[in-house]
C-alpha positions as CSV (number, residue, x, y, z in Angstrom):
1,X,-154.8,5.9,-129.9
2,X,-151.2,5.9,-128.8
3,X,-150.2,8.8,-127.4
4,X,-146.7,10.8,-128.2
5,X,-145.2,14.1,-126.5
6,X,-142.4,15.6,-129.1
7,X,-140.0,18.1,-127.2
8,X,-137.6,20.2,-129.7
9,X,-136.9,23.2,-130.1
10,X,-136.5,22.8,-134.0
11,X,-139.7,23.9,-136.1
12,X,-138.8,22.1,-139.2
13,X,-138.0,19.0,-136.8
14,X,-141.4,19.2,-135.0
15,X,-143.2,19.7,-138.2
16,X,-141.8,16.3,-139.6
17,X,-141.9,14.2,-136.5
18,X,-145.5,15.5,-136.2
19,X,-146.8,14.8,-139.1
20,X,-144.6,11.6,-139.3
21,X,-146.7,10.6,-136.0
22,X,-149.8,11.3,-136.9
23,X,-149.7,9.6,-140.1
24,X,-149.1,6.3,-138.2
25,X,-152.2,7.0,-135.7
26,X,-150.8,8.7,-133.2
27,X,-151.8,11.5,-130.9
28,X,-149.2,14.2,-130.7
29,X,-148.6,16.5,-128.2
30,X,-145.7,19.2,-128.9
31,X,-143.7,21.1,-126.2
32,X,-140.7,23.1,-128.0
33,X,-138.8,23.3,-124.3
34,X,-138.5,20.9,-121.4
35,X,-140.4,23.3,-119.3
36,X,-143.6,23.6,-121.4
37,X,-143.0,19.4,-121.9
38,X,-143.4,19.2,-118.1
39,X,-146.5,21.3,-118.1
40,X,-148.2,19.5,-120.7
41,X,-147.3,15.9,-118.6
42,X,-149.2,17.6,-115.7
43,X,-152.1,17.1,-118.0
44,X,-151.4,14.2,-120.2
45,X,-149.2,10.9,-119.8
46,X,-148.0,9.8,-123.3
47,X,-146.6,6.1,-124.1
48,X,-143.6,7.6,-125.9
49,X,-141.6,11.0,-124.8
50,X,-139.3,11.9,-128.1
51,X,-136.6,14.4,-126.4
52,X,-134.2,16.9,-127.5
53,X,-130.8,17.5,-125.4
54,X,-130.4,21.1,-126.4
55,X,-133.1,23.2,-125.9
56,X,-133.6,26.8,-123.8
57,X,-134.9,26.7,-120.3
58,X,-134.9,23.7,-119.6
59,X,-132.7,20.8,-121.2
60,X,-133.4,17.4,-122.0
61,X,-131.6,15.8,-119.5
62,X,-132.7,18.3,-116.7
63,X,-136.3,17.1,-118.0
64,X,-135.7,13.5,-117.8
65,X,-134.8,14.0,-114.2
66,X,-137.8,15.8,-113.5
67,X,-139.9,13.4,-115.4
68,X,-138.5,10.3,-113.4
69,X,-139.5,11.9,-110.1
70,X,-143.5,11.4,-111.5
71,X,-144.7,8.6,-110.1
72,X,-147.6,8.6,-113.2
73,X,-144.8,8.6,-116.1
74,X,-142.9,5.7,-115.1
75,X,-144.3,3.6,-117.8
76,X,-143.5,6.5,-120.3
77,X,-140.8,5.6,-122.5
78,X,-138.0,8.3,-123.0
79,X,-136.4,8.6,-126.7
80,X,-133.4,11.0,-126.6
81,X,-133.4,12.3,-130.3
82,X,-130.4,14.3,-130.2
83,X,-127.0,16.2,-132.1
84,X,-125.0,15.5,-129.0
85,X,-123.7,12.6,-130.4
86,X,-120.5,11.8,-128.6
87,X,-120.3,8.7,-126.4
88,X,-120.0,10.7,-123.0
89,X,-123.7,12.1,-124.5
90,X,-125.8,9.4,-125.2
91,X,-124.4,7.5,-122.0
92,X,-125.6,10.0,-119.6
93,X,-129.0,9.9,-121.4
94,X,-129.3,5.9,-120.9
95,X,-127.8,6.7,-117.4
96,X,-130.7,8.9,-116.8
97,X,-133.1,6.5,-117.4
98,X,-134.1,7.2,-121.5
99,X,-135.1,4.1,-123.5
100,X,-133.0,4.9,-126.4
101,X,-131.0,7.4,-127.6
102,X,-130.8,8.7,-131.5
103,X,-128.4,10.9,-132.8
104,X,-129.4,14.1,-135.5
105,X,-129.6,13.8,-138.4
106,X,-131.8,11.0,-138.2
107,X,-133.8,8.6,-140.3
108,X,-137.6,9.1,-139.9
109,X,-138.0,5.5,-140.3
110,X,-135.7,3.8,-137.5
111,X,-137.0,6.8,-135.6
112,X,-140.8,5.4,-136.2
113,X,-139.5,1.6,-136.1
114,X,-137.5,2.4,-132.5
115,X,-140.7,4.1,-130.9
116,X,-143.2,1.2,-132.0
117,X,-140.7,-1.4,-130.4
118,X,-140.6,0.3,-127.6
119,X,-144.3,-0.1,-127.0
120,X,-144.9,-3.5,-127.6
């Protein structure tokens, strides 16, 4: 089973994406701040890291950084999901090292479609 960390600090987002996930086979792992996503990837190494920008403690991109110093996540693949949306945003995501970078609001299905290619 494919394995996915979703970090928001949204309920109503986490709710969909988890349930979203775990309808198409995955196993989820939630973290509603960077820091509690970089505890939970002390214990587990997911294929697909779905990140928010804004979030307390720790941001997204703050995370990202952290996460690229991890030796064990390098094959993770890094999916900014975010309502930063202006160019300046989602470049210094991509700079960072992220896969891809979505803007809110989102469609649950490009969102789905962008994670599977990303893993094969």
């Amino acid at each position: 089973m494919k394995k996915i960390l979703i970090v928001d600090d949204e309920p109503n987002i986490i709710m969909s994406l988890e349930y979203t996930f775990k309808k198409n086979n995955f196993e989820v792992f939630i973290a509603r701040d960077g820091q509690e996503a970089l505890e939970i990837l002390k214990k587990q190494i997911p294929d697909v890291i779905i990140l928010d920008v804004m979030m307390p403690n720790v941001d997204g991109y703050a995370t990202l950084v952290e996460i690229n110093k991890e030796e064990k996540l390098k094959n993770c693949k890094v999916i900014f999901l975010s309502a930063k949306n202006k160019e300046s945003d989602i470049q210094k995501g991509l700079d960072l090292g992220a896969s891809a970078y979505m803007t809110k609001p989102f469609s649950l299905k490009k969102l789905v479609d962008k994670v599977k290619e990303l893993m094969f």
